[in-house]
Every structure is written in C-alpha cells, then in structure tokens.
C-alpha positions, -999 to 999 in steps of 0.1 A, spaced: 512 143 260 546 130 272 539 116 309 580 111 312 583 150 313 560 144 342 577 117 363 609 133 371 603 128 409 586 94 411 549 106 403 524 76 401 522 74 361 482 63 362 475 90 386 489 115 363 478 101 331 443 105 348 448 146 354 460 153 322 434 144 307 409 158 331 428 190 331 440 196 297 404 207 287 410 232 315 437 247 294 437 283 279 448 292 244 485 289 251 488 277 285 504 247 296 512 225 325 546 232 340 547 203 365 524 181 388 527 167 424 510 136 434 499 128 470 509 102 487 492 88 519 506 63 542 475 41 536 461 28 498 450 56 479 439 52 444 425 85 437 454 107 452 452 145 453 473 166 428 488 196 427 492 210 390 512 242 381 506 258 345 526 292 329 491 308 343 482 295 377 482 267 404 452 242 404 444 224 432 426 188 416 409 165 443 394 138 428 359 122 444 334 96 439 362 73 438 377 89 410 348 93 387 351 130 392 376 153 402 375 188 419 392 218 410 400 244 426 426 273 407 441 303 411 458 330 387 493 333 395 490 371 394 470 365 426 495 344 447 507 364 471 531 336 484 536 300 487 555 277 516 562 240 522 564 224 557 583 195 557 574 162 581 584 127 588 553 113 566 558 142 534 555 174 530 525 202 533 523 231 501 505 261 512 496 290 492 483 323 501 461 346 478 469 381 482 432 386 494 446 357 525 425 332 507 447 300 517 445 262 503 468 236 513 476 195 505 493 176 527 510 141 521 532 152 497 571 136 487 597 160 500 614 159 463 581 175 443 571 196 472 599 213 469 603 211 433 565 228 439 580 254 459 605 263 434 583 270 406 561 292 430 592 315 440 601 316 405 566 329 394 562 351 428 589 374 418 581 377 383 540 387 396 553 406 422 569 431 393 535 427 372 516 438 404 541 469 411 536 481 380 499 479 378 498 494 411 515 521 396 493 527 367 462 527 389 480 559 411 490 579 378 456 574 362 438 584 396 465 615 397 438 640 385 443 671 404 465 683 432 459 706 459 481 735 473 482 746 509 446 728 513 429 756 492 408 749 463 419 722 446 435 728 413 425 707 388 445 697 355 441 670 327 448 637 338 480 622 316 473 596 297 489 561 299 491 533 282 476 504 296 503 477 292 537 480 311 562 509 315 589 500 298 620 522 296 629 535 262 664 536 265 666 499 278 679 473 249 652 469 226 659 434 226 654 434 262 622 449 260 610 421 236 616 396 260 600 414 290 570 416 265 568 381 261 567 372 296 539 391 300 519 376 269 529 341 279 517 352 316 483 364 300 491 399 313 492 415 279 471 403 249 489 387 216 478 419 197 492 444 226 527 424 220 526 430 182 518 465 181 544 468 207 570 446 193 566 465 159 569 502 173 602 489 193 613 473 156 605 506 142 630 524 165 662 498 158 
C-alpha cells in the first residue's frame, strides 16, 4: 500500500500505517480506501482516532488498550443521509448523520483533512441521494397493485413488473448508460453479473 497517497494533508505516517493494516482486512471484494483523517489532540496522543472513507462507506476506527486494539464503527454510504464539519480554534469536528438520525462524530481534527473529509462526503451524498430516489421509486411501482375509483370496490389489476436494478432511459447515450452502471457496481448497488447482462443488452442495441 502506498502511504504517500495517504499523507497529502500532513497525516501522522505510523498512525496510518497502523489502520491500513487493521482495516484492509475490513475490505470487500473491490472496495478500497479513498482517504483517511488522523486526530490530533492538543496533548500526546499515540493511538489517535481515524476517520477512513472507502468507495462503500465511512468507518469510524478508535483504537484502545493503548493501541493493541482498535474499534470500528462503519456505515454504508447509501445510508448517510448527510455529513457537516464545525470548525474551531483547536481543529475541526466531522459529523455524520444516518438517514435513520443515527449520528457519530470525532473531534480534534486539522481543518485541511476535515474538510478534505467533507468533500468526499458531499461528493458521495449526491450520488446516494439518486440511488435512494430511485429505489424509492421501485418500492411505490412494485406496491402499485390496484387502484380504487370514487372509493368503490377496489379494482384490482396485475402488478407490472420491474426490474430490479435502476431505470435507466433507453434513449440516453448508451455509453452514458455504461458509466451510470458502473457507478453503481463500484458502489455495490448492483452486482458484477447485473452489470454484464446489462452492459451486453445495451451492446446489443448500438
């Protein structure tokens, strides 16, 4: 692993030499770590909290027992419902909102990788907030079983059938398509095989 990818904003090398290779058993089949904040308290810390971001989600990594262990605490970025930073004369807070309000925080942060943090969260948010329309909207057509007129007996009709990965509109560049489809594999939203099939059948078309 190349820990000068990682030290862009003046990380401490040994703290993140230490995560990577706690967290890199962590790792799913093609996920990878985007970026990593180190905290930094005023007083001597040698086991500092971290803050790792991966293509998949945001991982919280506290270590204890002096270092001998570390705990983790992660969340799928399909589930962030937002993230903020709060800047103060000693660093900088990152605070991060589930869309069930489950919230987790780290204070102590540098200003330059909480907001480099931040970033990468707004970045992500927009791209899940699409996912999460659109699955939204699956759930209401598939539930869209019947209808009822003038609140008589309700009439009841063959529920359409959808697929189950994304809408995508046929007369949209092909190409385009492809890479809308491999945001969503890389995100884990779709499975490898879903792509294939899908990237074959737009092939099929050009």
């Amino acid at each position: 692993m190349n820990l000068k990818k990682f030290l862009n904003e003046e990380q401490d090398p040994r703290s993140v030499e230490k995560l990577l290779e706690k967290i890199n058993s962590l790792l799913t089949s093609q996920e990878f770590v985007e970026y990593i904040a180190v905290q930094k308290k005023p007083a001597l810390n040698l086991s500092p909290d971290c803050i790792a971001l991966t293509n998949r989600r945001i991982i919280f990594c506290r270590p204890k027992t002096f270092g001998f262990s570390m705990d983790f605490q992660d969340y799928n970025w399909v589930d962030v419902a937002d993230c903020h930073i709060k800047e103060g004369i000693l660093g900088s807070t990152f605070m991060m909102r589930t869309t069930r309000n489950f919230t987790n925080m780290m204070d102590y942060l540098p200003k330059a990788q909480a907001r480099r943090l931040y970033q990468y969260a707004q970045e992500i948010e927009e791209q899940m907030r699409g996912v999460r329309r659109e699955k939204d909207l699956e759930v209401r057509r598939a539930s869209a079983g019947g209808v009822t007129v003038n609140n008589a007996t309700p009439i009841i009709t063959q529920p359409v059938q959808y697929p189950q990965q994304p809408q995508m509109i046929e007369t949209e560049d092909p190409f385009a398509v492809l890479q809308k489809l491999k945001g969503l594999v890389e995100n884990g939203i779709i499975s490898p095989e879903e792509f294939e099939n899908k990237k074959n059948e737009i092939l099929s078309r050009v």
